[in-house]
Backbone as JSON Lines, residues from 0, in Angstrom:
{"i":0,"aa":"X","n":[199.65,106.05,-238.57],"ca":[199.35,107.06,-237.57],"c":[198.34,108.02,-238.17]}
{"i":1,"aa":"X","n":[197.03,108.27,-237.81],"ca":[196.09,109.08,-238.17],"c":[195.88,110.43,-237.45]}
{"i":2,"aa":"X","n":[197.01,110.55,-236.55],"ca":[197.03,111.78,-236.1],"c":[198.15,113.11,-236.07]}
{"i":3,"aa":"X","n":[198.26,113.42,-237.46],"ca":[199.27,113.85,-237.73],"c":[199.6,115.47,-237.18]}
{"i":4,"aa":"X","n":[198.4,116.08,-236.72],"ca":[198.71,117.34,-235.47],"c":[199.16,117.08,-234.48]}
{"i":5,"aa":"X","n":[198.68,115.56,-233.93],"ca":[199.66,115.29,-232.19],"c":[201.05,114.97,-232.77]}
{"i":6,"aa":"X","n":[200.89,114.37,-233.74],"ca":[202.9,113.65,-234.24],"c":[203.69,114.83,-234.75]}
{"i":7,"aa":"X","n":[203.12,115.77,-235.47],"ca":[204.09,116.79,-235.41],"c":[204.19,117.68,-234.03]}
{"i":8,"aa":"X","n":[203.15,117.78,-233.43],"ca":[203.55,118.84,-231.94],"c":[204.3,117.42,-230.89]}
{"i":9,"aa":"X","n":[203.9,116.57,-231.0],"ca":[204.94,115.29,-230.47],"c":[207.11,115.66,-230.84]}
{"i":10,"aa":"X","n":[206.84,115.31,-232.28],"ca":[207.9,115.46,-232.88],"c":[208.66,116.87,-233.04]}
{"i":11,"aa":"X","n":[208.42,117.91,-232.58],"ca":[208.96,119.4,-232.3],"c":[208.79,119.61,-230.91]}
{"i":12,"aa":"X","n":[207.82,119.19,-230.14],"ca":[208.55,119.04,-228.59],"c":[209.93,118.67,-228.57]}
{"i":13,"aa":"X","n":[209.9,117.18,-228.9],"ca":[211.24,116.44,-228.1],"c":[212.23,117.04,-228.75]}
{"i":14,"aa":"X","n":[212.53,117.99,-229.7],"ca":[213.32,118.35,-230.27],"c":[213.52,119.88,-229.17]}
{"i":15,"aa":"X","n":[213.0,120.02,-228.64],"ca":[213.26,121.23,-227.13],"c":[213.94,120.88,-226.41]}
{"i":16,"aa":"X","n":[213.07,119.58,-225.6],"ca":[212.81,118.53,-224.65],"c":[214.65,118.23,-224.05]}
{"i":17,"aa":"X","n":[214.42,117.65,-222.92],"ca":[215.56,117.38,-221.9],"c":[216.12,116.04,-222.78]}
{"i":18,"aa":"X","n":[216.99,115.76,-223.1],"ca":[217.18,114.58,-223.39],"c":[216.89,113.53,-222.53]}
{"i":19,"aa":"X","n":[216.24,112.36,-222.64],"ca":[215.71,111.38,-221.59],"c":[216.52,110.18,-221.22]}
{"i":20,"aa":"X","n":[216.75,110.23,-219.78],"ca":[218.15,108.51,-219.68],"c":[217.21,107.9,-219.45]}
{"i":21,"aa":"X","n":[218.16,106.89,-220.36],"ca":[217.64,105.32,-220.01],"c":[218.55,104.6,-219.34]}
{"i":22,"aa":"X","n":[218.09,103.45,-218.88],"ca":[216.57,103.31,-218.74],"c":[215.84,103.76,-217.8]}
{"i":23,"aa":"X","n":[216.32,104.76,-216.58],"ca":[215.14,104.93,-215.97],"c":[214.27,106.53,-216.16]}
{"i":24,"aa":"X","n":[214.16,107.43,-217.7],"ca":[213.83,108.42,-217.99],"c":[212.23,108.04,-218.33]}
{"i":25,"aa":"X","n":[211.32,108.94,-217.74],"ca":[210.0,108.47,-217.77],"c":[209.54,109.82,-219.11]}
{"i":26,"aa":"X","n":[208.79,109.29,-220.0],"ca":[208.26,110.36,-221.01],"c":[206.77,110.67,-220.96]}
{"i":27,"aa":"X","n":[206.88,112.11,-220.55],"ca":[205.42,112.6,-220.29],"c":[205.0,113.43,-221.58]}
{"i":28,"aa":"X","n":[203.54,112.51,-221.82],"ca":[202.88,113.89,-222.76],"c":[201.12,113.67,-222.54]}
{"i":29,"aa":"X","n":[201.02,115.13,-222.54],"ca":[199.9,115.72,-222.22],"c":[198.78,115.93,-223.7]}
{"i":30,"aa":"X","n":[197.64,115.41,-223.15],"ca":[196.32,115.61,-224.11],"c":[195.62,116.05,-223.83]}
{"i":31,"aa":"X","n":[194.15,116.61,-224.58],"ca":[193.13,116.85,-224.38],"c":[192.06,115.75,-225.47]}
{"i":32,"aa":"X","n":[191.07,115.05,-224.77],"ca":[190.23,114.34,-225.31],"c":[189.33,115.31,-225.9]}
{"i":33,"aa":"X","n":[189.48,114.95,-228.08],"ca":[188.66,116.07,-228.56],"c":[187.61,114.97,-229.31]}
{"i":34,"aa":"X","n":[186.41,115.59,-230.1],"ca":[185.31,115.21,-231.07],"c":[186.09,113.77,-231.35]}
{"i":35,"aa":"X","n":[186.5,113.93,-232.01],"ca":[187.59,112.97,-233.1],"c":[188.0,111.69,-232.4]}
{"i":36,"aa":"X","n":[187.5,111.68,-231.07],"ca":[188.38,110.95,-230.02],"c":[187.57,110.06,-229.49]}
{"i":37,"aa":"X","n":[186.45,110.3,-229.83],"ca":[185.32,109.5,-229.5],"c":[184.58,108.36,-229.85]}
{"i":38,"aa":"X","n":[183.71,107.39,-229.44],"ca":[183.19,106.42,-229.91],"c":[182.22,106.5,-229.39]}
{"i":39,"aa":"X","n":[181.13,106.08,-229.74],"ca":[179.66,106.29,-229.94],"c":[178.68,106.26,-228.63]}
{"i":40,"aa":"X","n":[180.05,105.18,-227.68],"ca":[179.87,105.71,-226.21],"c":[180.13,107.33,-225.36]}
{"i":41,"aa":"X","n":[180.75,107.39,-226.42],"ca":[181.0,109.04,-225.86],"c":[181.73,109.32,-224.9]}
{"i":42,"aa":"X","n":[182.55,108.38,-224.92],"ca":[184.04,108.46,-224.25],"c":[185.27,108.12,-225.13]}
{"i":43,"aa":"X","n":[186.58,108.28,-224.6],"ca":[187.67,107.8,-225.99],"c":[187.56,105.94,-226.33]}
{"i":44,"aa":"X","n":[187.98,106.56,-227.57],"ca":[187.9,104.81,-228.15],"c":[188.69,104.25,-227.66]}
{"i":45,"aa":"X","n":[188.5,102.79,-227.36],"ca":[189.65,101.96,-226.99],"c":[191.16,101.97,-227.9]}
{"i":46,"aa":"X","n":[190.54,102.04,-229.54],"ca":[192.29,102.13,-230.27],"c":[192.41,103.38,-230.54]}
{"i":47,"aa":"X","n":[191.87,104.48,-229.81],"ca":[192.54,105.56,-229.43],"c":[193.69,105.75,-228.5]}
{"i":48,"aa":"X","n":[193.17,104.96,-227.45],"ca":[194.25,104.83,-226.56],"c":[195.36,104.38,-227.13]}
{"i":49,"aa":"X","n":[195.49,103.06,-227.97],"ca":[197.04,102.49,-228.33],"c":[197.02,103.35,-229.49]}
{"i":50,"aa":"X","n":[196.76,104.26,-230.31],"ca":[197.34,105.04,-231.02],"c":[198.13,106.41,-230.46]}
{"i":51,"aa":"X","n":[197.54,106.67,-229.23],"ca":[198.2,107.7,-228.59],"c":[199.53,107.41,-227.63]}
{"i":52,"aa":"X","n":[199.36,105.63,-227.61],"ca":[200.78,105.23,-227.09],"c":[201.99,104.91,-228.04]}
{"i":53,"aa":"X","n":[201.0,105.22,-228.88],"ca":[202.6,105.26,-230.26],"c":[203.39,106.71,-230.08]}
{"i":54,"aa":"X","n":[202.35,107.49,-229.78],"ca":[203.28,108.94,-229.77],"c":[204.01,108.78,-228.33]}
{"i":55,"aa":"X","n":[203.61,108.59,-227.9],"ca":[204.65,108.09,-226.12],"c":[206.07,107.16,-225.89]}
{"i":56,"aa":"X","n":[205.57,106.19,-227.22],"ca":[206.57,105.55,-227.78],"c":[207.65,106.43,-228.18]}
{"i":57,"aa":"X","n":[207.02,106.77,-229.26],"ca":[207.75,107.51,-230.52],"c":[208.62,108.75,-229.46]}
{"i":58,"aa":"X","n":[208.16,109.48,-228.69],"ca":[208.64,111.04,-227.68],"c":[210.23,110.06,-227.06]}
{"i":59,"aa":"X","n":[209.6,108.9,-226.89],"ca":[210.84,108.27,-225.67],"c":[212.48,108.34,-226.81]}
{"i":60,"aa":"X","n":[211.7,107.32,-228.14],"ca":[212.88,107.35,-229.19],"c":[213.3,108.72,-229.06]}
{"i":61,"aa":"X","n":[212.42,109.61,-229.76],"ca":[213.45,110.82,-230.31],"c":[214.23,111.29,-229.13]}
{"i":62,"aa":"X","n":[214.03,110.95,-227.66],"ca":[214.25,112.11,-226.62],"c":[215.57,110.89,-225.59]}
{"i":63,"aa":"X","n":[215.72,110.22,-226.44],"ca":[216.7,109.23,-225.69],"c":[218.01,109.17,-226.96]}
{"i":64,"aa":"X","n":[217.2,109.63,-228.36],"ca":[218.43,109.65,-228.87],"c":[217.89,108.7,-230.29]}
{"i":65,"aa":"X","n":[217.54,107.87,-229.75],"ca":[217.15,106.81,-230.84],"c":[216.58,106.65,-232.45]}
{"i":66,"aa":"X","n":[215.54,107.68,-232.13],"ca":[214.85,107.7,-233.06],"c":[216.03,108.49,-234.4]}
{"i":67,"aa":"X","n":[216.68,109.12,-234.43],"ca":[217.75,109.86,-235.48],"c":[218.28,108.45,-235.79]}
{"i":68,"aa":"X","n":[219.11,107.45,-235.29],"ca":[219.5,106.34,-235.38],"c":[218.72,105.15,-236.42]}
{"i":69,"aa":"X","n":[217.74,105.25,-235.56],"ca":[216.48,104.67,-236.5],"c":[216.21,105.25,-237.79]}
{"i":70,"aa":"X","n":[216.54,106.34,-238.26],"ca":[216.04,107.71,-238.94],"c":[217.56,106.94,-240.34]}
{"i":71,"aa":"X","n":[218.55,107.06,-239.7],"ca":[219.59,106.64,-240.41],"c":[220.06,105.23,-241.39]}
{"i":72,"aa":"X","n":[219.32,104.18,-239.86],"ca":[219.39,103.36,-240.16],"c":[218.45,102.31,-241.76]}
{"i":73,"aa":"X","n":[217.37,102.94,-241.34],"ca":[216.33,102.15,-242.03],"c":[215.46,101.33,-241.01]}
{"i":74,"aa":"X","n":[215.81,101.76,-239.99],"ca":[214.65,100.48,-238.85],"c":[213.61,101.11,-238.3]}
{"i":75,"aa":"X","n":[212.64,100.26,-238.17],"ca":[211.15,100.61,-237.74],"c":[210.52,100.05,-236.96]}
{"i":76,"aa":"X","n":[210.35,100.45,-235.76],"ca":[209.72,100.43,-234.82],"c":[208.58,99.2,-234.99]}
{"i":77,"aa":"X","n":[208.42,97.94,-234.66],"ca":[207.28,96.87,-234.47],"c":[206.85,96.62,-232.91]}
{"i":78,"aa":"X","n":[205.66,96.55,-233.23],"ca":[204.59,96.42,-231.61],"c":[204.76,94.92,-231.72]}
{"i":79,"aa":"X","n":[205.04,93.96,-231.14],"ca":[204.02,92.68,-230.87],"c":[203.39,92.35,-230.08]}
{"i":80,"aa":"X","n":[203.5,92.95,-228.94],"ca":[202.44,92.16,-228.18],"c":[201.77,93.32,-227.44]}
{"i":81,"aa":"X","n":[200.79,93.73,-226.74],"ca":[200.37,94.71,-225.87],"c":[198.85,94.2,-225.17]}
{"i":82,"aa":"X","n":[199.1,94.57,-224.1],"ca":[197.83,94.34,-222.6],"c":[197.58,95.93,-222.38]}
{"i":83,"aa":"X","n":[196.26,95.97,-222.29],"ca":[195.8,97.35,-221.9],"c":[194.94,96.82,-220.49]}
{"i":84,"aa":"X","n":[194.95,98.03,-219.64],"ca":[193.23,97.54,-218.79],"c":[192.83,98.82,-218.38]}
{"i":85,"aa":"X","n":[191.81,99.02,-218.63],"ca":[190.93,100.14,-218.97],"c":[190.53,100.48,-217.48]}
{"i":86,"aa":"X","n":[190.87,101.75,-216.81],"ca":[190.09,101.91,-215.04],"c":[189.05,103.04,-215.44]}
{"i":87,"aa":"X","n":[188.69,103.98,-216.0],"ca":[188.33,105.02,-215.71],"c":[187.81,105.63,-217.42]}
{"i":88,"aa":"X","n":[186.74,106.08,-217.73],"ca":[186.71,106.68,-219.17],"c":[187.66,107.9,-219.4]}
{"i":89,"aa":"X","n":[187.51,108.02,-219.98],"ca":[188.19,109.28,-220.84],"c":[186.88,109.99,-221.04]}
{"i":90,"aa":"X","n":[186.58,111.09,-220.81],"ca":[185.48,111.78,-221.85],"c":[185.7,113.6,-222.41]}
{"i":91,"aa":"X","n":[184.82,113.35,-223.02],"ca":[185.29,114.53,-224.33],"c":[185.83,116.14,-223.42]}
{"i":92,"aa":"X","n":[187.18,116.97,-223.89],"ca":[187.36,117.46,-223.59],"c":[188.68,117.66,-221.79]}
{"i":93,"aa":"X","n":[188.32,115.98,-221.58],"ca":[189.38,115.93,-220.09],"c":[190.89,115.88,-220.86]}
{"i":94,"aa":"X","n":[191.48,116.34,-220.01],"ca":[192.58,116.41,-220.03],"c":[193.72,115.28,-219.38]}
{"i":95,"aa":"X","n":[194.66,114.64,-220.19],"ca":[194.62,113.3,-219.6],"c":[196.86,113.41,-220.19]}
{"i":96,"aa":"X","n":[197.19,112.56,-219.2],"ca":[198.82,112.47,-219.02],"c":[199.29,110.77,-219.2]}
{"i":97,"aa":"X","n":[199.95,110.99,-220.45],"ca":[200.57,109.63,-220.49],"c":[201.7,109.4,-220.22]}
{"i":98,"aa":"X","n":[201.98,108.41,-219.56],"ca":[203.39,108.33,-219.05],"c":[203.87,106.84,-219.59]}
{"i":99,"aa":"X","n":[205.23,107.12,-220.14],"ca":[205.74,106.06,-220.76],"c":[207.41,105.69,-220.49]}
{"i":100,"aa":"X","n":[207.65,104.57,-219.73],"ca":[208.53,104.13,-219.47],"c":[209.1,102.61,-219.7]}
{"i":101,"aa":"X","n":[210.67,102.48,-219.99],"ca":[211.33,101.08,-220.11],"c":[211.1,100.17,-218.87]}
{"i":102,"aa":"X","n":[210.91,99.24,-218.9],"ca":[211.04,98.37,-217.82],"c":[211.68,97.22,-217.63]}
{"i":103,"aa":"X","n":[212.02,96.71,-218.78],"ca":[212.75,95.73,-219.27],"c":[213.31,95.1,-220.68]}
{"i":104,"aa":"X","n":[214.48,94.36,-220.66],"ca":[214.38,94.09,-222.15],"c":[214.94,92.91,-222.33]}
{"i":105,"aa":"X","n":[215.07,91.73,-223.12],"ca":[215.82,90.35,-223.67],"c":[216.27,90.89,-224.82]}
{"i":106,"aa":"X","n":[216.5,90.2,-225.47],"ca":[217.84,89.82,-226.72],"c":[216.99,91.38,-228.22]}
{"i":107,"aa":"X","n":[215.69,91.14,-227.89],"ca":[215.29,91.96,-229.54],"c":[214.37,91.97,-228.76]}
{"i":108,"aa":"X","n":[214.04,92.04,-227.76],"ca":[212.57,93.2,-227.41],"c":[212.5,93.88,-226.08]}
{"i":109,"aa":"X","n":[212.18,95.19,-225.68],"ca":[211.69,95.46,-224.56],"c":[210.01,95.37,-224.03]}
{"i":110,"aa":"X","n":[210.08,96.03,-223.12],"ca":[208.79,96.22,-222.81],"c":[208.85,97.23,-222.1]}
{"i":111,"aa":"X","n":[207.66,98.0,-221.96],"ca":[207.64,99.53,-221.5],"c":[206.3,99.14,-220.9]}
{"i":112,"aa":"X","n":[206.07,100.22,-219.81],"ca":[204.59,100.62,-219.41],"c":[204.25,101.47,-219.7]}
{"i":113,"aa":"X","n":[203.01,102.09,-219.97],"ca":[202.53,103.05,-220.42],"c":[200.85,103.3,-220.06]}
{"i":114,"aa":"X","n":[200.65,104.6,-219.08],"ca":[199.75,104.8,-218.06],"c":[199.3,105.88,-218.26]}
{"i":115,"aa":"X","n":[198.06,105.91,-218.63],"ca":[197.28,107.3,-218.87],"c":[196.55,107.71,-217.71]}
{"i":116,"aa":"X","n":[196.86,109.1,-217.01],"ca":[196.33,109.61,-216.26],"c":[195.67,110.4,-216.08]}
{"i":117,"aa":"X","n":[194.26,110.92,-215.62],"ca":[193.55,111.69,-215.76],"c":[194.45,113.12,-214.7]}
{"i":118,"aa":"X","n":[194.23,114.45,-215.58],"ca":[194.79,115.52,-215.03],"c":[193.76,116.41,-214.24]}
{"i":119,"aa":"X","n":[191.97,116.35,-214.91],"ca":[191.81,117.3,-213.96],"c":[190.14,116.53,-213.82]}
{"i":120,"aa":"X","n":[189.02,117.54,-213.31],"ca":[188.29,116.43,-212.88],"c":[188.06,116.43,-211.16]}
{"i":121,"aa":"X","n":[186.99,115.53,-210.99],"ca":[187.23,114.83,-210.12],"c":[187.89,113.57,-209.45]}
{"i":122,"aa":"X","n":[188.44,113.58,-211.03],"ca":[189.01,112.16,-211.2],"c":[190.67,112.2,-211.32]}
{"i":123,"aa":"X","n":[190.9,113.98,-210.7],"ca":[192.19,113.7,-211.17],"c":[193.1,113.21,-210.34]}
{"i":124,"aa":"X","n":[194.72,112.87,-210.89],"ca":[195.75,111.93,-210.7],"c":[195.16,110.43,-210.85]}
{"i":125,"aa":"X","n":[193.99,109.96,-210.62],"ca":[193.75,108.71,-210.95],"c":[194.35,108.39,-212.32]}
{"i":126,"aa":"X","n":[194.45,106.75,-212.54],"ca":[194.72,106.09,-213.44],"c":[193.91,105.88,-213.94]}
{"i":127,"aa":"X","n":[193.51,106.07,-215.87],"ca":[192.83,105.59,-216.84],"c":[192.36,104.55,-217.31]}
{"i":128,"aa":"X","n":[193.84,104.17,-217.69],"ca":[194.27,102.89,-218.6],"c":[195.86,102.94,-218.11]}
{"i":129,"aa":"X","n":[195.9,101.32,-217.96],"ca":[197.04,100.82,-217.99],"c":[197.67,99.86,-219.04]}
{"i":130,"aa":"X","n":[198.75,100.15,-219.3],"ca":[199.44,99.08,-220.77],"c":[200.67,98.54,-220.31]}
{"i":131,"aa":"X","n":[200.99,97.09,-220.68],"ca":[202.49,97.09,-221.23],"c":[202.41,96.58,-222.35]}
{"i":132,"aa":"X","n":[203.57,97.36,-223.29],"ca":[203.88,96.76,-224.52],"c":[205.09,96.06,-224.56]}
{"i":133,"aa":"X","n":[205.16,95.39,-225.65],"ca":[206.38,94.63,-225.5],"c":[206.6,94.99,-227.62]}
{"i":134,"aa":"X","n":[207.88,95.19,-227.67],"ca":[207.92,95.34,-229.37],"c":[209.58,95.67,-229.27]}
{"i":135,"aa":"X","n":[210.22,95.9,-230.57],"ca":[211.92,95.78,-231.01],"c":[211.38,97.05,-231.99]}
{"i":136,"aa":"X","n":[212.54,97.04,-232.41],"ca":[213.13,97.64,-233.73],"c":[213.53,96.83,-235.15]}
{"i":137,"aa":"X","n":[212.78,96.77,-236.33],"ca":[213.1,96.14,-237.17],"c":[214.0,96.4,-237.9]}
{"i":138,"aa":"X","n":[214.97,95.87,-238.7],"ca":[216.23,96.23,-239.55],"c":[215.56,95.78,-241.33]}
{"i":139,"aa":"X","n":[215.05,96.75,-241.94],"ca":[214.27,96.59,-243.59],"c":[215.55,95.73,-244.03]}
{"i":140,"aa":"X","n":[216.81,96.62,-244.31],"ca":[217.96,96.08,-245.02],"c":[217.86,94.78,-244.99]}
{"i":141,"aa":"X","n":[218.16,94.32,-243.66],"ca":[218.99,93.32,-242.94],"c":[218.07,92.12,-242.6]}
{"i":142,"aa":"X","n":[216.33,92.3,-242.43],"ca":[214.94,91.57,-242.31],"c":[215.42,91.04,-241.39]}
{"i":143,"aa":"X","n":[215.58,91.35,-240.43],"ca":[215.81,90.99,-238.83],"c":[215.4,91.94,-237.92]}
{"i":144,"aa":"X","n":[215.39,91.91,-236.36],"ca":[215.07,92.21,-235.54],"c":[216.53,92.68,-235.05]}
{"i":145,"aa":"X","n":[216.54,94.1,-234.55],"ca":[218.18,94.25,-233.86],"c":[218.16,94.04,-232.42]}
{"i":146,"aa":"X","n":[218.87,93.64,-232.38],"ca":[219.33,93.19,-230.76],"c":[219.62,94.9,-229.88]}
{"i":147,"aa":"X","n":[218.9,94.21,-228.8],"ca":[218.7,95.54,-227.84],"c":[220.07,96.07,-227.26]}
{"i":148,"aa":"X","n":[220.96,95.67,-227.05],"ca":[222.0,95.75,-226.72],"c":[222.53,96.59,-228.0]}
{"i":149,"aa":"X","n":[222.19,95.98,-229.15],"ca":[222.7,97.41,-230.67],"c":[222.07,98.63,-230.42]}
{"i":150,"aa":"X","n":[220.98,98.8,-229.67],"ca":[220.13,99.81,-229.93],"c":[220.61,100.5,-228.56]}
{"i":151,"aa":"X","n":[220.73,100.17,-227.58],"ca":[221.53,100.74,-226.3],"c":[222.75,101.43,-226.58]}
{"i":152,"aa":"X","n":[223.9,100.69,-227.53],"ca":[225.08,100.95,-227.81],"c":[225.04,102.39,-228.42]}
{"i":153,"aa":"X","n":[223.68,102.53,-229.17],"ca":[223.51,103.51,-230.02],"c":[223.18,104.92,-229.73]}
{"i":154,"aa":"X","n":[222.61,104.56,-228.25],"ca":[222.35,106.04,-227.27],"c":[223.16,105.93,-225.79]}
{"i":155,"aa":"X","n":[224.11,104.91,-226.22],"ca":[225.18,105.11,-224.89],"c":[225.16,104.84,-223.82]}
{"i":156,"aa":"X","n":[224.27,103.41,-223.8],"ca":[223.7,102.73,-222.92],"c":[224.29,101.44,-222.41]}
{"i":157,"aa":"X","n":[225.5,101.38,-221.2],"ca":[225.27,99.93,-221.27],"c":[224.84,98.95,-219.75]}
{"i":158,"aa":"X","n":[223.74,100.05,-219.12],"ca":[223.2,99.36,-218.13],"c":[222.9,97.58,-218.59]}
{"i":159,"aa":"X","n":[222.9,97.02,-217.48],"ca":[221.98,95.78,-217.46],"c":[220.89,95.74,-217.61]}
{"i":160,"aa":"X","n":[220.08,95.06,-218.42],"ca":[218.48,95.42,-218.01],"c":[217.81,95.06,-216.44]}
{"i":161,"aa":"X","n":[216.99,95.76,-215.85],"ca":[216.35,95.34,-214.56],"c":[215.72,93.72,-214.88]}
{"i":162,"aa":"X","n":[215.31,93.29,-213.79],"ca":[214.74,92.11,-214.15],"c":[212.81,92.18,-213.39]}
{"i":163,"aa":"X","n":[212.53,91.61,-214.87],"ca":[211.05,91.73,-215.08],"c":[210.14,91.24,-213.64]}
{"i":164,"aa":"X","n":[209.59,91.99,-212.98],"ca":[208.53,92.2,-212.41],"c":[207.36,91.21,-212.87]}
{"i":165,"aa":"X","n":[207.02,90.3,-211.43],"ca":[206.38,89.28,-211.47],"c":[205.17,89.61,-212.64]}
{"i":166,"aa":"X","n":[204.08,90.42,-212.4],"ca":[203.0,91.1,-213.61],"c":[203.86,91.25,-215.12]}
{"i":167,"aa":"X","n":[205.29,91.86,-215.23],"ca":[205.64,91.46,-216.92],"c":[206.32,90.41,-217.18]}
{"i":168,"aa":"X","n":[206.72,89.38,-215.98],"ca":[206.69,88.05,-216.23],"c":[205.7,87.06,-216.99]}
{"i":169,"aa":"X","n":[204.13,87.71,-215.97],"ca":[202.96,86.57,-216.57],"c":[202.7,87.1,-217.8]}
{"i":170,"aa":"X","n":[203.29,88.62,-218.09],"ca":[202.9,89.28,-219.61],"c":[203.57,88.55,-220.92]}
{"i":171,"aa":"X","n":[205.11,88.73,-220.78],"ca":[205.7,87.36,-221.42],"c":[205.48,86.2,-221.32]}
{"i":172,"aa":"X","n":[205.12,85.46,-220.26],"ca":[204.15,83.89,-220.45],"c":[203.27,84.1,-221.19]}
{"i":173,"aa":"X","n":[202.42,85.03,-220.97],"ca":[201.53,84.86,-221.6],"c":[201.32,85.01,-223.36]}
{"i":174,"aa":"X","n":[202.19,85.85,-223.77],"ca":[202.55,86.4,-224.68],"c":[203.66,85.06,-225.56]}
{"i":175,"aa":"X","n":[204.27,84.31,-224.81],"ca":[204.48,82.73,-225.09],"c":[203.64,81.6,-225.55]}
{"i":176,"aa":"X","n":[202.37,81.8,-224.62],"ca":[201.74,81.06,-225.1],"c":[200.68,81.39,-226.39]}
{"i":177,"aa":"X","n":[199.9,82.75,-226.17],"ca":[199.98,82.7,-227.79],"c":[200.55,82.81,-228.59]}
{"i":178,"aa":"X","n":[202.08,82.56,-228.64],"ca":[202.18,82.89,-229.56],"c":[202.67,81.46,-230.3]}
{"i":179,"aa":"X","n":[202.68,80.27,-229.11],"ca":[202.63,79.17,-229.11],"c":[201.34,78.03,-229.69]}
{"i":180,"aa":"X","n":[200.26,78.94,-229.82],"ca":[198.93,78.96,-230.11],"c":[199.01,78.95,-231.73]}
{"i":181,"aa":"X","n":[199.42,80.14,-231.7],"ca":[199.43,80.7,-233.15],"c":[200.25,79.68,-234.3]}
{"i":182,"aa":"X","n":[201.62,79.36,-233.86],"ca":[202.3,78.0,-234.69],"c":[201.68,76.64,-234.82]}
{"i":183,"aa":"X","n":[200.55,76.65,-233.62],"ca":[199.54,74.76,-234.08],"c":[199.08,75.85,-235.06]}
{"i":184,"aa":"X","n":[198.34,77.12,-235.19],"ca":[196.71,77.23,-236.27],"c":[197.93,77.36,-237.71]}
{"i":185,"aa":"X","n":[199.45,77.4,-237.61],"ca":[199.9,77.64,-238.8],"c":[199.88,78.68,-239.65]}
């Protein structure tokens, strides 16, 4: 994480913050696109965007409970798979709202959406960028992946998961097949 002024004002928010239910608690946090944020187009960089969805990530853990758990445990947060699609630039100085929510989960991974919205502008309430990620929780000790159902148990969770929405259906196919790809190259 190279942005260690948003992760600490990230990380002392949620420590205010409403505690967030899951799964249907949506986590909002607010930016401003600065210098630093830029790419030579002069709008935000593309792995700006998925670095700023780590802190959206990260707000949901601490504010659902999780992240102290994680904190205890020894487990760490892994991305594997993520789809972005880009609607709208970002440019220097707009002010822009990410919203990050669960949408589903199997045995050791969920998937969340995560939607950056422009706040002001002429462009505002429009959509930015759109993501879903899909990623678990790793166990160092244990070199496994914990089962989502451990990690639910752990913030007092024992909804069912919803069932995946035709678009994070073809996201997991798709996310199947490379990764089905990846075992022929070895």
């Amino acid at each position: 994480m190279n942005l260690w002024l948003r992760l600490l004002r990230v990380l002392l928010a949620s420590r205010f913050a409403l505690l967030l239910p899951m799964p249907g608690g949506v986590s909002r946090l607010r930016f401003r696109v600065w210098p630093h944020d830029l790419d030579t187009s002069l709008h935000m960089n593309n792995g700006r965007y998925l670095t700023l969805m780590d802190l959206g990530r990260l707000d949901m853990m601490a504010r659902s409970g999780l992240l102290r758990a994680a904190i205890r445990h020894r487990w760490t947060p892994i991305a594997s798979t993520m789809k972005i699609r880009y609607r709208r630039e970002l440019r220097l100085l707009d002010r822009v709202r990410l919203e990050t929510r669960l949408l589903t989960w199997d045995d050791l991974s969920v998937v969340m959406e995560q939607v950056f919205v422009l706040e002001t502008g002429r462009y505002a309430e429009q959509v930015a960028a759109q993501a879903l990620f899909k990623g678990g929780l790793y166990d160092r000790n244990e070199r496994r992946f914990l089962p989502i159902s451990r990690l639910m148990q752990e913030i007092g969770v024992s909804a069912a998961s919803p069932p995946p929405s035709p678009d994070v259906e073809a996201f997991l196919k798709a996310d199947e097949e490379l990764k089905r790809k990846g075992a022929e190259r070895g």
